[in-house]
C-alpha positions in Angstrom: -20.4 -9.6 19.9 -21.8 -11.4 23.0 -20.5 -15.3 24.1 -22.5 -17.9 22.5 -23.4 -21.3 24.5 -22.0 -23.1 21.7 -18.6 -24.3 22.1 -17.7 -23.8 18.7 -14.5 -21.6 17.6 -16.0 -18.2 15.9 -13.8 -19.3 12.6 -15.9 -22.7 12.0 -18.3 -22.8 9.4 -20.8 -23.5 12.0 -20.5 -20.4 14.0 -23.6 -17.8 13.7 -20.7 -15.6 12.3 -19.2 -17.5 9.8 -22.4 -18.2 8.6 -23.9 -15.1 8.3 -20.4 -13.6 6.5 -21.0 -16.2 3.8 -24.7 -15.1 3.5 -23.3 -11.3 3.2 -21.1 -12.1 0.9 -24.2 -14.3 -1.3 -26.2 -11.2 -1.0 -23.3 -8.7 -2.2 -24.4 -10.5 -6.0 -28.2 -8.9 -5.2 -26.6 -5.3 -6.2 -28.3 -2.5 -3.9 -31.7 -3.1 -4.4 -31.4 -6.8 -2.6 -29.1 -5.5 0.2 -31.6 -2.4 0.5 -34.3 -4.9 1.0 -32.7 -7.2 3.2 -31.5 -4.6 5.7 -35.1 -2.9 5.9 -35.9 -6.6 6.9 -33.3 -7.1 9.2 -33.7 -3.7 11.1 -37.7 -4.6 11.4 -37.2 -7.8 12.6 -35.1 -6.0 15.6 -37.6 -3.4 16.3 -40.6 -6.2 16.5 -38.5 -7.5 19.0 -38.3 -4.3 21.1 -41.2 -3.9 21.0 -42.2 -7.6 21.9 -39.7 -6.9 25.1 -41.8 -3.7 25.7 -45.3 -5.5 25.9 -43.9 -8.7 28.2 -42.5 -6.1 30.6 -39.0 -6.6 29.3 -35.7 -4.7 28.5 -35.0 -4.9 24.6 -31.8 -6.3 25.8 -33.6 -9.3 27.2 -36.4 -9.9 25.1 -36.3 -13.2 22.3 -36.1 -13.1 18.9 -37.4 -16.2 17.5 -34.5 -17.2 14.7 -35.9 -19.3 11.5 -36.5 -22.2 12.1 -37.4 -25.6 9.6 -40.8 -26.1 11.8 -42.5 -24.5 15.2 -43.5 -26.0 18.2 -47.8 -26.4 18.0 -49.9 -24.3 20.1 -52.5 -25.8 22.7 -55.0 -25.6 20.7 -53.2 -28.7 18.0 -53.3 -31.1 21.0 -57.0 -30.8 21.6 -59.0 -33.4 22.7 -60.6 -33.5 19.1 -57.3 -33.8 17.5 -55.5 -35.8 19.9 -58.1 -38.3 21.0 -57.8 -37.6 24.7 -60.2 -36.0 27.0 -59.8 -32.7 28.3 -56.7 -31.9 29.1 -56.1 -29.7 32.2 -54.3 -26.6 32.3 -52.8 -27.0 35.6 -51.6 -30.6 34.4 -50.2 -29.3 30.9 -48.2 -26.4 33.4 -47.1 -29.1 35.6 -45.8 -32.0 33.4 -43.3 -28.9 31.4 -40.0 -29.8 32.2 -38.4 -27.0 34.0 -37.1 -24.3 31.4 -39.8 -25.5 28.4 -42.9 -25.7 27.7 -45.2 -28.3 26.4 -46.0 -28.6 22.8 -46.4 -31.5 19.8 -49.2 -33.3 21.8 -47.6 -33.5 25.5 -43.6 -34.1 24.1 -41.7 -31.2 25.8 -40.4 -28.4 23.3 -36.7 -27.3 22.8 -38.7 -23.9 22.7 -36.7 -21.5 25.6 -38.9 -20.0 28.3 -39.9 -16.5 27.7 -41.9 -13.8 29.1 -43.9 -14.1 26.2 -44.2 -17.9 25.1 -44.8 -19.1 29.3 -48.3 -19.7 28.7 -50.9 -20.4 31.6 -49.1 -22.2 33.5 -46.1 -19.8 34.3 -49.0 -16.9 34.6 -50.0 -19.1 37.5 -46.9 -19.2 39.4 -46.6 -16.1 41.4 -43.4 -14.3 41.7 -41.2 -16.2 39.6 -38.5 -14.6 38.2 -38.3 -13.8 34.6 -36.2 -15.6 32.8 -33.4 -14.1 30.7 -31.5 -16.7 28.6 -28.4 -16.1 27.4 -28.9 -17.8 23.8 -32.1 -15.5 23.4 -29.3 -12.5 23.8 -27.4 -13.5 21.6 -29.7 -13.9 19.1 -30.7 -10.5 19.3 -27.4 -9.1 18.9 -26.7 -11.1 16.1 -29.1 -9.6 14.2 -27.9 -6.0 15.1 -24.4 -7.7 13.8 -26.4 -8.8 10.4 -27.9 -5.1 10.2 -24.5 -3.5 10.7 -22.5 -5.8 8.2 -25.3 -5.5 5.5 -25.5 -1.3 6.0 -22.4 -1.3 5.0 -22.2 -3.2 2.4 -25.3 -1.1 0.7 -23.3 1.8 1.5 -19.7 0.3 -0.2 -21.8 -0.3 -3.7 -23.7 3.1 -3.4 -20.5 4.7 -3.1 -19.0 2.7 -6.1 -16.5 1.3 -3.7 -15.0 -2.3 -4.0 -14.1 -4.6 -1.7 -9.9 -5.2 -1.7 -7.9 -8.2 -2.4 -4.7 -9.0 -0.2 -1.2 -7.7 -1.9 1.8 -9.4 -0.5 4.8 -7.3 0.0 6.7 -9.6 -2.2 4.1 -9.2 -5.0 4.2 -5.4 -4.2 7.8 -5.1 -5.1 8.0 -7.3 -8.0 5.3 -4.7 -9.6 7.9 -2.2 -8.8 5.1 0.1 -7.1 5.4 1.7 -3.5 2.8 1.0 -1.2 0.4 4.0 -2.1 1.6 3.4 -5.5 0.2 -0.3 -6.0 -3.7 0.3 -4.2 -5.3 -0.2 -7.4 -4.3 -3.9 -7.4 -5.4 -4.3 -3.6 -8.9 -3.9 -5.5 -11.1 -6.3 -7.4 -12.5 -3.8 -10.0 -13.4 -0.3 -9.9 -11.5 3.0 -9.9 -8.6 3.7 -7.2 -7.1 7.0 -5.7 -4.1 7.7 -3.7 -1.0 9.8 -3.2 1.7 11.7 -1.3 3.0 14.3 -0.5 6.3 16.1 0.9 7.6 19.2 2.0 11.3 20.0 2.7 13.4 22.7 4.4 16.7 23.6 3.9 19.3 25.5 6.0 22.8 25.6 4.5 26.1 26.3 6.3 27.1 30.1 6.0 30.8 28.6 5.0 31.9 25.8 3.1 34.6 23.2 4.5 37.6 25.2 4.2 36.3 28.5 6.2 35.2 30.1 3.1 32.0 32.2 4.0 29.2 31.4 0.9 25.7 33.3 0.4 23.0 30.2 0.4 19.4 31.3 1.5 17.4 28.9 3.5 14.5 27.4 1.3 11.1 26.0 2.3 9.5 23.8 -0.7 6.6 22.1 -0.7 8.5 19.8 -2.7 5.4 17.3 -4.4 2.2 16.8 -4.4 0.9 13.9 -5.7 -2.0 11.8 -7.2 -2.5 8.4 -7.9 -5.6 7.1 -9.9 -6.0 3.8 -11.5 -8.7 2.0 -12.2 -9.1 -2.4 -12.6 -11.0 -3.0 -15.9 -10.8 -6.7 -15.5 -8.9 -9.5 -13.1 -6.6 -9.2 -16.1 -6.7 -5.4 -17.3 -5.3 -2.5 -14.6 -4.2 0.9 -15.6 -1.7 2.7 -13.0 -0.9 6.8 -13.2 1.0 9.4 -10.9 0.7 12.9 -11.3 2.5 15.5 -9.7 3.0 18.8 -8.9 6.4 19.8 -8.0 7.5 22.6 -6.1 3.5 23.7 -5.6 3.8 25.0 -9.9 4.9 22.4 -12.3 2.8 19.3 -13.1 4.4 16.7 -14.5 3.2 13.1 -15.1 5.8 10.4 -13.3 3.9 7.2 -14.4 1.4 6.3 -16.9 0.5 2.9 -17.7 -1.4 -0.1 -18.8 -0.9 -4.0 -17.6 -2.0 -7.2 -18.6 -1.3 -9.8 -16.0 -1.0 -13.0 -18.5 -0.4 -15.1 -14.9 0.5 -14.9 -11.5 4.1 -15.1 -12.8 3.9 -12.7 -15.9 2.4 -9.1 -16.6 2.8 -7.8 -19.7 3.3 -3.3 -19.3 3.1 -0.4 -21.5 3.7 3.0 -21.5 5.2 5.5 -19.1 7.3 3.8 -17.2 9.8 3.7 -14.4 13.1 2.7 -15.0 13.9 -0.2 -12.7 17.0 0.7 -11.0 18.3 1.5 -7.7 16.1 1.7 -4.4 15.0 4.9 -4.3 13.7 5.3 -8.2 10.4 2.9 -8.0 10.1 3.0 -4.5 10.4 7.2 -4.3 7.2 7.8 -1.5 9.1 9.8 1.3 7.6 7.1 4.0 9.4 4.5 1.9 13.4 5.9 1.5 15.2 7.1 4.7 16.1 10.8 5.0 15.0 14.5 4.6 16.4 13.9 1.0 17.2 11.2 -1.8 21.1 9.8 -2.3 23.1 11.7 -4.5 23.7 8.2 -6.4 20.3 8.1 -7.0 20.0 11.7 -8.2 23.3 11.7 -10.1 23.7 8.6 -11.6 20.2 7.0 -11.4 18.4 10.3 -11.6 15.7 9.9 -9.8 12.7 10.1 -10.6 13.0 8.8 -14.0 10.5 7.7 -16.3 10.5 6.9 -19.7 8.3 5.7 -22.8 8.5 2.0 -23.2 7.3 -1.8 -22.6 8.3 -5.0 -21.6 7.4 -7.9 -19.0 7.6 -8.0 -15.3 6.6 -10.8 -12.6 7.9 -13.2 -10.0 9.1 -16.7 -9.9 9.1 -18.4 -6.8 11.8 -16.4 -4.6 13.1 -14.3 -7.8 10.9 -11.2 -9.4 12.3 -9.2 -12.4 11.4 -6.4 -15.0 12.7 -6.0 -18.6 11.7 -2.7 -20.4 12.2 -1.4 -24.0 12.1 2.5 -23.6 13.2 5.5 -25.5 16.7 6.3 -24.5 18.5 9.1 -22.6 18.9 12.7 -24.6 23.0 13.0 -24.3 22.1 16.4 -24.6 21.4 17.1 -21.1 24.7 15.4 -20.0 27.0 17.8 -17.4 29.6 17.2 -15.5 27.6 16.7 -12.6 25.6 13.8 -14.0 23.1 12.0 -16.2 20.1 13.9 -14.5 19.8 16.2 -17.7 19.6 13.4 -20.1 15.8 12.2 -19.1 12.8 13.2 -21.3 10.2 12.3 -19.0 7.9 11.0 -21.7 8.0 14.3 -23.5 7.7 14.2 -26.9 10.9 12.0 -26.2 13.4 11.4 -29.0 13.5 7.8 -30.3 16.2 7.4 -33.3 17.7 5.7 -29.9 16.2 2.9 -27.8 17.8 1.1 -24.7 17.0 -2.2 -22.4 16.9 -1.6 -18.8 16.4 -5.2 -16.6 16.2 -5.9 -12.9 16.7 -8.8 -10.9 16.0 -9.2 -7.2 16.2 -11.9 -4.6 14.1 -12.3 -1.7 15.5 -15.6 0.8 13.6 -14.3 3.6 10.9 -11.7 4.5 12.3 -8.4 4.8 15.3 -9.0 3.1 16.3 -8.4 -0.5 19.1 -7.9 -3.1 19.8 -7.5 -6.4 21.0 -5.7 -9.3 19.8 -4.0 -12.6 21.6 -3.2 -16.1 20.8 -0.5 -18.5 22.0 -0.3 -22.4 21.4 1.8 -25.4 22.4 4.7 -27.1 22.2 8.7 -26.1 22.9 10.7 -29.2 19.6 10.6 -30.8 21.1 11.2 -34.1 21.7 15.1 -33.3 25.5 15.0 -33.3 28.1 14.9 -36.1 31.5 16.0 -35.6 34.2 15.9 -38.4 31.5 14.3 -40.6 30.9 11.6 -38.6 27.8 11.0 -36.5 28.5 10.5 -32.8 26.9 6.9 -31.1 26.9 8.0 -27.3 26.8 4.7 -26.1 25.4 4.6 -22.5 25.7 1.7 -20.7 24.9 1.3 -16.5 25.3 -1.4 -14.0 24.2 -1.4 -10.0 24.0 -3.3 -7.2 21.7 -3.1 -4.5 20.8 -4.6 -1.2 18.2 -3.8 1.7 17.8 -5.9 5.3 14.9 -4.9 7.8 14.7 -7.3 10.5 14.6 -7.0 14.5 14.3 -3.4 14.2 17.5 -2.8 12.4 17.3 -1.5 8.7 20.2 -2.0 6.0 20.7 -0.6 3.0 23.8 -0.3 0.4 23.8 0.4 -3.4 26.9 0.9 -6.2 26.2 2.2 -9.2 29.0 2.9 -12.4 28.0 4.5 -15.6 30.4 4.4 -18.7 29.9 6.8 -22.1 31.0 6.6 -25.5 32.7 8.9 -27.4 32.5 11.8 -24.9 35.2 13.4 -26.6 33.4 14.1 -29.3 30.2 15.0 -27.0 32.2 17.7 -25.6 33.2 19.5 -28.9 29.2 19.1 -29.8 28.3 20.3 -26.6 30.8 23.2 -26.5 32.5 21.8 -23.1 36.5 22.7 -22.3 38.5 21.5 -19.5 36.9 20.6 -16.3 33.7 20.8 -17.6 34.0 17.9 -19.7 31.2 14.8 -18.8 32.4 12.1 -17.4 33.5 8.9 -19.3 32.9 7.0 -16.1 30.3 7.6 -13.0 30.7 5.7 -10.0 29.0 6.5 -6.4 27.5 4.1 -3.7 26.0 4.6 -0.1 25.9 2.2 2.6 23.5 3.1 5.0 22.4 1.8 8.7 19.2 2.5 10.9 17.6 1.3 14.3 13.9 1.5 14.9 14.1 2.2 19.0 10.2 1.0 19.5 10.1 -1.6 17.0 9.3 -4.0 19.9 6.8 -2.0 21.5 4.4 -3.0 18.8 2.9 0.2 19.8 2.4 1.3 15.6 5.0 3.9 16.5 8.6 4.2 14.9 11.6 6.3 15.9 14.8 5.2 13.7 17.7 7.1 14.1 19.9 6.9 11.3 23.6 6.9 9.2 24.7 7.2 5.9 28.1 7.2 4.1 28.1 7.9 0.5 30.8 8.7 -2.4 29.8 10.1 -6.0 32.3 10.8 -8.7 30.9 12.1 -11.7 33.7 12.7 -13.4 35.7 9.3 -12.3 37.7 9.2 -15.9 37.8 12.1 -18.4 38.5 11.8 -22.2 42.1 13.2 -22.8 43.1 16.6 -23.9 40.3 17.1 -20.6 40.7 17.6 -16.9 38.4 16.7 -14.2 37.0 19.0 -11.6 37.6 18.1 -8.0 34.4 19.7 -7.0 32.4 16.2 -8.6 34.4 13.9 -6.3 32.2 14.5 -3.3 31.8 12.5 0.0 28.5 12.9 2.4 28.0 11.7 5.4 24.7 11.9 6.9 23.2 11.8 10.6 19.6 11.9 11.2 16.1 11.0 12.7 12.9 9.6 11.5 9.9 9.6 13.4 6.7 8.0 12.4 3.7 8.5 14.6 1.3 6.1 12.1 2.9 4.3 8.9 1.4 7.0 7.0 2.9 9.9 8.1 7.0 10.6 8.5 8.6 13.5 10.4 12.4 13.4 9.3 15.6 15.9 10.2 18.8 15.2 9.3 22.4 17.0 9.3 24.6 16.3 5.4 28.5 17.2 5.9 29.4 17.4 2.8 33.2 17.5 1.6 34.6 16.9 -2.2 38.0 17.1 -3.5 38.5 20.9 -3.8 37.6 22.1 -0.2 34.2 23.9 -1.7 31.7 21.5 0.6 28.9 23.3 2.1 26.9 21.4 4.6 23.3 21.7 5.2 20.9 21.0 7.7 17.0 19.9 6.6 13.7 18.9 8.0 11.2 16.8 6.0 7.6 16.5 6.5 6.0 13.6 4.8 2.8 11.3 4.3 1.0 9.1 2.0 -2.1 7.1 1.8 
């Protein structure tokens, strides 16, 4: 947009462009037909200014276009001698007695009118070889009506297209909805459907011997691990509906999230339906440009299985510094329990079992812009009435505590989480279940990660991010055993993790990492992977 003579900031409400953004935004309320109308106008009023540049001799670039005004300057012909009272009035006189820059009009007074090519009159016909004048303001003008045309085209093309303008989402407000970016776009909009997604492939190359020189048989794999879909749609300021659907491993469709909220306040949503369980860092926030490395924890696969999503309610929101969720969902099926973990036990929203319900809640702190911690709690029972040994139904209780924390500042990014898991009557789950020996579950999970990575251009500023990256992390999911049971050594497993990220836009993530992975009984296999990831 070209400099304007007026020394006002482009941000006051007197600047041609804060004006006419307020008039664009009046005219949004016309609905197409009005925008339609007014940007036929618009683009006529520039072409009768071409070609009013064309006849005067002019480049378009030059030429005037008069802006709207309350009143015009009178022609000659008002300040007659019959109108005026004078006698005749000479043209050389009326040419002469201008001020320099103007012409004459309301009966002799000098007009604010700016010379032009096409608004001299006689007396600036008479003057041979005067230059024409160009005025900066009359440029302006000009373009600013080009600006009016542009800005109102695309409006008209935004409601054509059934596309709504967005509202600003905080990243504060963003996390206490529990959403990834992607995730959350439908409440970035004012009304009106929403679509987004993501998308991650993965390969895998596995050492051809495990820790103690044993040689193992582990083909290489190449998944296109998700594809995913996000559609939501804002009935109201109040009423937004929120989905994800995947496919997984380019075959299996699967719904991760399904649900409707009613945002009571700023500080209260009400939610229902498919849910996810508010735990950990990884299990809400699960886009692969949002957790570090080729693949997710084995905390938050084991003992937060990640993804997981269940059937349920509750409240959610933010006060001040502190958000929280609080859900009522179906519980976990103890009949998928291992000895590797809780993974088994999710029913995905399935035609999910329900004798047993649990509460999940979350808490997290935010004391400064990029920083956060917290923690999250998870009760209820797992048995869903199917078991009964020795005449007696079991009551799996399952109850699950963790901590987590995250720093990104000044390049650096921090993260650490603990997580413990404790069951009931697992000794009777194993004689259910069939288990002997080391195959027993686990009366107690524990595992935690602490993790540390550097962003090498994060002062740059050039949108570019290269964060290399390490992770420690300890899982045991078989921590204590009833008795008459043994653990296995193989579930006490440490990996260590060294690896790369690149991001070339925030969109789009290039990862490779190296897992050295050791466990109690020397049968560690260590793998190499490369992740390919993006989301918009």
């Amino acid at each position: 947009m070209s400099k304007h003579s007026s020394s006002q900031s482009p941000s006051s409400p007197l600047h041609p462009s804060s004006r006419s953004r307020q008039s664009i935004h009046s005219r949004s309320a016309w609905g197409p037909f009005g925008l339609a109308l007014a940007t036929t106008l618009l683009a006529a009023s520039v072409q009768t200014a071409r070609a009013s540049a064309a006849g005067a001799g002019q480049s378009p670039a030059s030429a005037s276009v008069p802006a709207p005004r309350a009143g015009l300057a009178e022609s000659p012909e008002s300040c007659s001698p019959a109108s005026a009272g004078h006698g005749p009035v000479s043209t050389a006189g009326s040419s002469a007695g201008a001020p320099v820059g103007g012409v004459v009009g309301n009966c002799g007074q000098p007009s604010q009118e700016p010379l032009t090519a096409t608004g001299v009159g006689a007396g600036a016909a008479a003057t041979e070889g005067a230059p024409t004048a160009r005025p900066q303001a009359q440029q302006a003008e000009l373009q600013e009506l080009r600006r009016r045309l542009e800005v109102l085209a695309e409006e008209l093309e935004r409601l054509r297209s059934g596309e709504a303008p967005e509202q600003e989402l905080t990243e504060a407000r963003r996390r206490a909805l529990g959403l990834a970016p992607s995730a959350a776009s439908v409440y970035r909009r004012r009304h009106g459907l929403s679509i987004a997604g993501y998308g991650e492939m993965l390969y895998e190359n596995y050492a051809s011997a495990n820790e103690r020189g044993v040689r193992v048989v582990r083909p290489s794999q190449l998944d296109f691990l998700r594809l995913v879909l996000y559609s939501g749609y804002r009935f109201t300021d109040r009423f937004v509906f929120n989905s994800e659907i995947e496919l997984e491993h380019a075959n299996e469709i699967s719904v991760e999230f399904a649900f409707v909220d009613f945002v009571a306040s700023d500080a209260l949503t009400l939610r229902g339906g498919m849910v996810l369980v508010p735990m950990g860092l990884a299990n809400e926030f699960h886009e692969p440009t949002v957790f570090v490395g080729a693949r997710r924890t084995e905390t938050e696969t084991r003992l937060l299985p990640s993804t997981w999503r269940e059937n349920g309610a509750g409240v959610l929101g933010a006060i001040g510094r502190v958000s929280f969720r609080a859900y009522v969902v179906n519980g976990l099926n103890a009949a998928g329990f291992t000895a590797a973990g809780l993974r088994g036990g999710r029913q995905k929203g399935s035609r999910a079992r329900a004798d047993d319900l649990a509460f999940v809640g979350r808490l997290d702190i935010t004391p400064t812009p990029g920083v956060f911690l917290g923690g999250s709690v998870y009760g209820g029972q797992s048995d869903q009435g199917q078991f009964t040994v020795d005449d007696r139904r079991l009551a799996v209780g399952t109850r699950i505590v963790e901590l987590h924390a995250q720093v990104q500042a000044r390049g650096f990014d921090l993260r650490g989480l603990y997580a413990r898991a404790r069951l009931d009557d697992v000794a009777g789950l194993n004689r259910a279940l069939g288990l002997q020996g080391s195959q027993s579950i686990g009366e107690v999970l524990a595992g935690g990660y602490v993790q540390v990575g550097y962003d090498c251009f994060a002062q740059t500023g050039r949108g570019v991010s290269l964060v290399p990256f390490y992770r420690f992390e300890r899982v045991n999911t078989q921590a204590r055993v009833p008795a008459g049971f043994a653990s296995n050594p193989a579930t006490n497993g440490t990996y260590q993790t060294f690896g790369v990220e690149l991001k070339p836009l925030v969109q789009v993530v290039v990862k490779a990492d190296y897992q050295r992975v050791s466990n109690r009984a020397g049968t560690g296999v260590s793998q190499f992977n490369v992740g390919l990831g993006y989301a918009f």
